[in-house]
N, C-alpha and C positions, 0 to 999 in steps of 0.2 A: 371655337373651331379646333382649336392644340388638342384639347382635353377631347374632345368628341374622337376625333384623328388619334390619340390616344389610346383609347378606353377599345376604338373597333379594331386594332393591332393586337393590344393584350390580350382582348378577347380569341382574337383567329390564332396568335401563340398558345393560344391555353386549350385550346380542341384541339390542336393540333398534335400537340406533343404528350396530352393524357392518352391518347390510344396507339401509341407508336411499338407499341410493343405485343399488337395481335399479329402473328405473321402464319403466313401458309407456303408450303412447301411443293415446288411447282415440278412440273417431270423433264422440262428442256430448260434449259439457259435462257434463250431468247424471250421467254415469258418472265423472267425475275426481273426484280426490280434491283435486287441484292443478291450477287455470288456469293457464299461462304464459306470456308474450309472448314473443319473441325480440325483442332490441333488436340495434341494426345499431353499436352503439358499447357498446365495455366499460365506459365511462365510466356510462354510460344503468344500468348491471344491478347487481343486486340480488347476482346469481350470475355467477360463471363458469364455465359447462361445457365440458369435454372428456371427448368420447365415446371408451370408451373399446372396446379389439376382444375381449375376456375378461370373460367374470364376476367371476372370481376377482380381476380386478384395480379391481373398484367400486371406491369411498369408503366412508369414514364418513360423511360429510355433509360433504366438502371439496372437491363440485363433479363429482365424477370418477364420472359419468352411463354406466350399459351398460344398452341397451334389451332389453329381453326381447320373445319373440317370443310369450305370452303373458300375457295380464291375471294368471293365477292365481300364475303365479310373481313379478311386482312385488310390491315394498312401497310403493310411490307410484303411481297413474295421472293423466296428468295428459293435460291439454288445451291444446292450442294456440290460442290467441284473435289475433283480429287487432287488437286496440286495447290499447295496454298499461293503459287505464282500465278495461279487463274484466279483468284480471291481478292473482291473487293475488301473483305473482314476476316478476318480470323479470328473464330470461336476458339470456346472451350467448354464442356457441360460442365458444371459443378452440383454436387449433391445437395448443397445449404442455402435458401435464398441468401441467407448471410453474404454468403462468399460471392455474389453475380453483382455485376459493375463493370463499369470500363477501367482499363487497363493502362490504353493510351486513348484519350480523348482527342485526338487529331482526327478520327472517323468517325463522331459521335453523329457529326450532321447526316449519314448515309440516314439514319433512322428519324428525323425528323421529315 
């Protein structure tokens, strides 16, 4: 029964967190599930995002952001705030998947 109880947890952690990284960008606040800032220094963000041109080539939750061109298909909506004091996350784009990752992982769970 351990192993059974087991095995159906790994399993619902493992779809869960393979697609946490399709998100769509919504027109009001009250529709997100996630506020975000964009900060103009890496240094500043919580997150480093790089956008990427494929679905198939999301993240787990290691930054590496594809917009979908609808609400229904994201696993994240989030909203663009202009004050990082209205922001549950603070971004940053970066140009290298290389470089996109968390920063501080004390908000990592927002995207699970």
């Amino acid at each position: 029964m351990k192993r059974i109880l087991f095995i159906v947890i790994l399993t619902f952690c493992a779809t869960t967190t393979t697609k946490a990284q399709k998100v769509f960008s919504v027109e009001y606040a009250s529709q997100a599930d996630i506020k975000v800032y964009v900060a103009d220094y890496e240094s500043r963000a919580d997150l480093s995002v790089y956008k990427v041109d494929y679905e198939s080539r999301a993240g787990k939750n290691d930054g590496n952001w594809f917009f979908v061109d609808y609400s229904s298909r994201a696993d994240k909506k989030i909203f663009f705030v202009d004050y990082a004091s209205q922001a549950d996350i603070i971004i940053c784009f970066v140009d290298y998947s290389s470089r996109a990752g968390w920063k501080k992982k004390e908000k990592m769970h927002l995207f699970y």
